[in-house]
C-alpha positions, 0 to 999 in steps of 0.5 A, spaced: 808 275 103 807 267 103 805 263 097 797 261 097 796 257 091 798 250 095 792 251 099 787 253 093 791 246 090 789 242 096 782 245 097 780 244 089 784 237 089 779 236 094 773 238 092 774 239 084 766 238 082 765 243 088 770 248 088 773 253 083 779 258 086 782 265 084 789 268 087 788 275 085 792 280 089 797 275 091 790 273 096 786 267 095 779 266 094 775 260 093 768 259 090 762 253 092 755 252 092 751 253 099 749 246 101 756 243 102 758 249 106 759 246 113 762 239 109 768 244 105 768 248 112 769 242 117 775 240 111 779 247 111 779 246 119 781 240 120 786 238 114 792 238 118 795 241 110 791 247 111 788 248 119 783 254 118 781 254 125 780 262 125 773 265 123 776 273 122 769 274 119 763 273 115 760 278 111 755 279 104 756 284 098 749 286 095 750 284 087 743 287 086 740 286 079 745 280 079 742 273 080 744 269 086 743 276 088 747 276 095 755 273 095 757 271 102 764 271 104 767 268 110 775 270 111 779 265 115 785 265 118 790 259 119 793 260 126 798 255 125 800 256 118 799 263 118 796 263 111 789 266 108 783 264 105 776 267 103 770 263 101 764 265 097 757 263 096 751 265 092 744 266 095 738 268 091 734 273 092 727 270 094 730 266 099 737 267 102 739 261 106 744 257 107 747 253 112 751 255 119 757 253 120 757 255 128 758 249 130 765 248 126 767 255 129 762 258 135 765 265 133 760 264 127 754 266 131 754 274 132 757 274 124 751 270 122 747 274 127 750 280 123 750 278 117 743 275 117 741 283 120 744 287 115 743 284 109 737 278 111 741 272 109 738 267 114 742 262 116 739 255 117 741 251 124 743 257 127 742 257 135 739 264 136 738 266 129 735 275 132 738 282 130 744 283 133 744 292 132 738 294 130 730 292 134 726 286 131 721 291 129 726 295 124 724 294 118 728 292 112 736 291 112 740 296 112 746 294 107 742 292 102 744 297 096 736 299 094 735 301 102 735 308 103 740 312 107 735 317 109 729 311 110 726 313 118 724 308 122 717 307 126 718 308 134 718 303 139 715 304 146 708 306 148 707 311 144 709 306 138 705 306 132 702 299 132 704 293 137 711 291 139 713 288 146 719 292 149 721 286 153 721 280 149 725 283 144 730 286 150 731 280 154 732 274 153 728 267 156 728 267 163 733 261 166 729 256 170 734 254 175 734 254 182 740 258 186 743 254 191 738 255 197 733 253 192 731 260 191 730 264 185 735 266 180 736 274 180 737 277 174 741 284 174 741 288 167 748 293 167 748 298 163 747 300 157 750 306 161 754 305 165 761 306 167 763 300 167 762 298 160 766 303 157 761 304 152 754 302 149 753 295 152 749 291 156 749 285 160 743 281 162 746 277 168 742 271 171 746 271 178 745 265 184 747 270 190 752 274 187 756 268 182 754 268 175 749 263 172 748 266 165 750 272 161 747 275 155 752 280 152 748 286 147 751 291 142 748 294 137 746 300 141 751 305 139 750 302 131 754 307 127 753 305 119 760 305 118 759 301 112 754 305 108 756 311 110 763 309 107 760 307 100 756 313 100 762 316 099 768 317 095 774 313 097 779 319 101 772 320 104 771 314 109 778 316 112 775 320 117 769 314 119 775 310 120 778 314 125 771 314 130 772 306 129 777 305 134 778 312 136 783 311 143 788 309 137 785 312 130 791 312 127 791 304 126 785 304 124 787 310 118 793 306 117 789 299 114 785 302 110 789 306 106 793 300 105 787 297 102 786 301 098 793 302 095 793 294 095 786 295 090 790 300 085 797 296 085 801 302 089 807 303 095 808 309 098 815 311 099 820 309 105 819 315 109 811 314 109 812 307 111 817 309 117 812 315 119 806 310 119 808 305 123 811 309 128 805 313 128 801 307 130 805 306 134 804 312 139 797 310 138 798 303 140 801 306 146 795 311 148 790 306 147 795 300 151 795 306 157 788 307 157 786 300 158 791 300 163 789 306 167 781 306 166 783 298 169 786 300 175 781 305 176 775 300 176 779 296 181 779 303 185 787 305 184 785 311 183 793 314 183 796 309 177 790 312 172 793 318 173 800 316 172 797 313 165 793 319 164 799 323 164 804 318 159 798 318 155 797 326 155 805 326 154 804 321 147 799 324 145 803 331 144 807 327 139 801 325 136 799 333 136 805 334 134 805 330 127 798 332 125 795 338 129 790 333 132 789 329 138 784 323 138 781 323 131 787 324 127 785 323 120 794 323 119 794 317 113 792 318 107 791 314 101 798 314 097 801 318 103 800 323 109 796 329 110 804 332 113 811 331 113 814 330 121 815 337 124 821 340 125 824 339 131 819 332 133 825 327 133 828 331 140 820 331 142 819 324 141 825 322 144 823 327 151 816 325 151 817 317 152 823 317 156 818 321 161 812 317 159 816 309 160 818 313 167 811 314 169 810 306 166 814 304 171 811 308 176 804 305 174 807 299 175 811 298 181 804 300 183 800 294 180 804 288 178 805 286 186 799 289 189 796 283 193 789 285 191 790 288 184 794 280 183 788 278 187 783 281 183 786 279 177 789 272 177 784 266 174 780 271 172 776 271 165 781 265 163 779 261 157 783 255 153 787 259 147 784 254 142 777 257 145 779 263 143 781 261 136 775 258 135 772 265 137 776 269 132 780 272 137 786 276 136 791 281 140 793 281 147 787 277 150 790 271 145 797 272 146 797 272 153 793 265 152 800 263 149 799 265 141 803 268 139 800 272 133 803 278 131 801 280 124 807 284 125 811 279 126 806 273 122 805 277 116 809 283 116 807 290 112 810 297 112 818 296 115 816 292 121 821 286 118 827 291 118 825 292 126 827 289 132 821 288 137 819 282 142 811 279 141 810 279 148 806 272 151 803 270 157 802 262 160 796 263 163 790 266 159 788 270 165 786 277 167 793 278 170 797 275 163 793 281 158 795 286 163 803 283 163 801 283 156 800 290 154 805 293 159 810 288 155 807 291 149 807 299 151 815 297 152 815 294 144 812 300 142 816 305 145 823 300 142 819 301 134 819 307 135 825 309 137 828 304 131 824 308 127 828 316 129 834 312 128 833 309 121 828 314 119 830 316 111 830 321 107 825 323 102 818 324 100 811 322 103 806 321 098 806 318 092 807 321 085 801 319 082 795 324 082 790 318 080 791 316 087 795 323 091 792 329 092 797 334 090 801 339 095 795 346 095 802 350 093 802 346 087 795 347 086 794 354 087 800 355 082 800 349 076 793 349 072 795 341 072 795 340 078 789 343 080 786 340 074 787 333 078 785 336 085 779 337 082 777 331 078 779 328 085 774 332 089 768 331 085 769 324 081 775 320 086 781 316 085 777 309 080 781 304 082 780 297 078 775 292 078 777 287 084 777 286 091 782 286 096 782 285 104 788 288 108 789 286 115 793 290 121 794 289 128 791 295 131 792 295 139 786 290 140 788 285 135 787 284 127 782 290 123 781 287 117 779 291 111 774 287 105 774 292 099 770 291 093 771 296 087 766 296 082 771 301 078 768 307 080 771 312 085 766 309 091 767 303 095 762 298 092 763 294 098 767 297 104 767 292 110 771 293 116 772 287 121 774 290 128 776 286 134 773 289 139 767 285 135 770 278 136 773 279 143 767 281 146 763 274 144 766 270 148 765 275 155 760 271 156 763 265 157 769 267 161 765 271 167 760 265 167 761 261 175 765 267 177 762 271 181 759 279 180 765 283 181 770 279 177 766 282 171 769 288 171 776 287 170 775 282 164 770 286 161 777 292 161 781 287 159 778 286 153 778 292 152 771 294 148 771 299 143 764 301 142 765 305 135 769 299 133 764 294 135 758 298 134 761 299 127 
């Protein structure tokens, strides 16, 4: 990893009254006093030494009876450089305010919007400051370490207890604008449930006829308390969570976590695990890519080249299977380890089962790639300039094929991506057409890793030797009194890492999940936060159907790709 002490050495010789600095975990933080936020953020954009111009993500951690109560933390990414930063501010309890920085980043808006809904962390200046997952009426914020899990909430609709405007709260203000011919604009609510949407999203559409005016994208509607539930729990315990965030490639998701809670206790798993893990990922990068793909297709009526995806993504999935006895949540990673060794026989299966799912590939492809009306329907479509899409915090295939090419595997290596030879596929455009390109190009890539990964795989262990991080094997527990001495001060106290914080970023199938984790030295997670692209990528919808017409929303709304577990986390 690159040295991040120049940039705390710029930052502080900058604001040296302002700002104080650490580098712990080889990640550098810094420290300042909420009223000069905005002047500290605009620096860390614009100063060409360091060019922080992508918000990862903003989120707050609850120090109950500690005052300033609330800590803010923004993660930042330099596109250019490639180096990190978190930034940290303190707000009081009785009055938790502090200024927007979205007029430095746009993609501030729905992380403030987040923040503010579950920590009550007001945001002073910000355009459309409203609960983002949960109803205005909810009562209370979540996060907040004296709020109960089991605290139930009072009912909206007409047989509510008490008033509440069911419209005011759902819609957002009438356009007053005229249509073309002077008429009235018309507006279309689609979804929450719809097939489209691929999830529990709706858009609220202003239309002129059938071009788009004005959108309003609203999640929240499948809100899954991803981030109580893991501080709940022990440790080990949040793995399973993990998997239902992303759950077209949970292995990715196991993946970043696991790492992070390894980085908190100071830990590398063996070689073998680290060949295991990435090629894992990437057959789930491989069944999440052919599902987009597919579904695609599908929802621009190729009814064939879903079947050819469905088919390769059946295919990848058997490997899946193969490895850990499950197909969808998988729940295969573990922290300091796996859950299993590589089956025997799995080499001859993988190399069987990808030579017929690139096969299917091709076949997709040769029925999409030139057809007249899916290049139609497609190309200039959803495009936004990639500098746009920074600002938004976008990641994954939607900013390369904008032309960035911001692969953490490749920026930022981890596990034994360094010692493999694979291509960051790119695109020139920005369109609909480039992220398709992109994740065909990239499903290729994948099967290259994991090729490289059979051929150079060592032998060896795959978990560590550590029975504070491991569990042992049960047919050492069922024999040796150590062993089941440690499983169970596992199971009922959990591994205690040391006090301190951690984040880890990956790149999963849609762009970087991050994992922000802080230890009060316990065997729970104090703080457990997962930044998952699908939230990030899904801001900007917006913008890219705004001017075009009705039907285009649908293939950019696919390309993006939406999770609705890892958005609605």
């Amino acid at each position: 990893m690159a040295d991040r002490s120049p940039v705390l050495d710029r930052l502080h010789g900058q604001f040296p009254d302002l700002v104080t600095v650490d580098l712990s975990h080889g990640e550098a933080s810094a420290r300042t006093v909420p009223e000069r936020l905005p002047e500290i953020a605009r620096f860390l954009r614009d100063d060409p030494a360091l060019r922080f111009d992508m918000p990862l993500d903003i989120t707050a951690v609850d120090y109950i009876g500690q005052e300033p109560r609330f800590e803010v933390v923004y993660h930042l990414y330099s596109t250019t450089h490639h180096h990190r930063l978190r930034l940290k501010t303190r707000v009081p309890e009785h009055n938790p305010t502090l200024p927007t920085v979205t007029p430095i980043w746009v993609g501030a808006n729905w992380l403030e919007r987040e923040t503010y809904d579950m920590y009550g962390i007001q945001f002073a200046g910000h355009p459309d400051l409203r609960r983002i997952y949960l109803y205005e009426e909810f009562q209370g914020h979540p996060l907040r370490k004296d709020y109960p899990k089991e605290k139930r909430q009072p009912l909206i609709g007409p047989d509510a207890v008490g008033h509440a405007d069911r419209y005011s709260t759902d819609l957002p203000p009438p356009v007053h604008e005229k249509g073309m011919f002077g008429t009235e604009l018309m507006r279309v609510q689609l979804g929450p449930s719809h097939p489209a949407t691929h999830g529990t999203v709706r858009i609220v559409l202003d239309l002129d006829g059938e071009t788009i005016v004005h959108a309003d994208v609203q999640v929240g509607f499948l809100h899954r308390g991803f981030e109580k539930e893991c501080e709940s729990g022990y440790y080990y315990q949040a793995i399973p969570y993990t998997d239902r965030l992303n759950y077209s490639s949970a292995i990715l998701c196991n993946v970043g976590y696991c790492m992070a809670v390894e980085k908190l206790f100071g830990v590398e798993v063996p070689p073998r695990c680290q060949f295991i893990r990435v090629m894992a990922g990437e057959l789930a990068r491989m069944a999440d890519h052919l599902l987009c793909v597919g579904a695609t297709s599908l929802e621009l009526n190729a009814f064939t080249p879903f079947l050819y995806g469905l088919q390769a993504r059946e295919l990848i999935w058997d490997l899946v299977d193969a490895v850990c006895g499950a197909r969808v949540t998988s729940h295969y990673i573990r922290i300091g380890g796996l859950s299993a060794d590589l089956p025997s026989g799995f080499a001859e299966l993988a190399t069987q089962n990808l030579a017929k799912a690139l096969k299917l590939l091709d076949d997709m492809e040769r029925l999409l790639t030139e057809n007249p009306i899916f290049r139609l329907r497609m190309e200039g479509v959803g495009v936004l300039p990639a500098q746009e899409l920074i600002a938004y915090g976008v990641t994954g295939p939607l900013l390369r094929a904008a032309g960035i090419p911001l692969d953490l595997r490749r920026a930022q290596p981890y596990l034994v991506y360094d010692q493999l030879d694979f291509d960051v596929p790119i695109g020139s455009q920005g369109d609909n057409m480039d992220r398709y390109l992109v994740r065909i190009a990239e499903l290729r890539q994948s099967a290259r890793i994991i090729e490289q990964c059979l051929r150079m795989m060592p032998d060896g262990p795959v978990d560590v030797d550590n029975p504070a991080v491991r569990w042992p094997a049960k047919g050492r527990v069922f024999t040796r009194m150590e062993e089941l001495i440690d499983q169970f001060k596992m199971v009922t106290e959990g591994p205690k890492p040391p006090v301190g914080e951690v984040y880890v970023g990956t790149e999963s199938a849609n762009g970087e999940i991050g994992y922000f984790l802080v230890s009060d030295g316990s065997g729970k997670p104090y703080k457990c936060r997962a930044r998952t692209p699908s939230f990030s990528n899904t801001q900007p919808l917006a913008r890219m159907i705004q001017g075009r017409l009705l039907a285009d929303m649908v293939p950019t709304f696919d390309m993006i790709n939406m999770i609705g577990g890892e958005c609605d986390r």
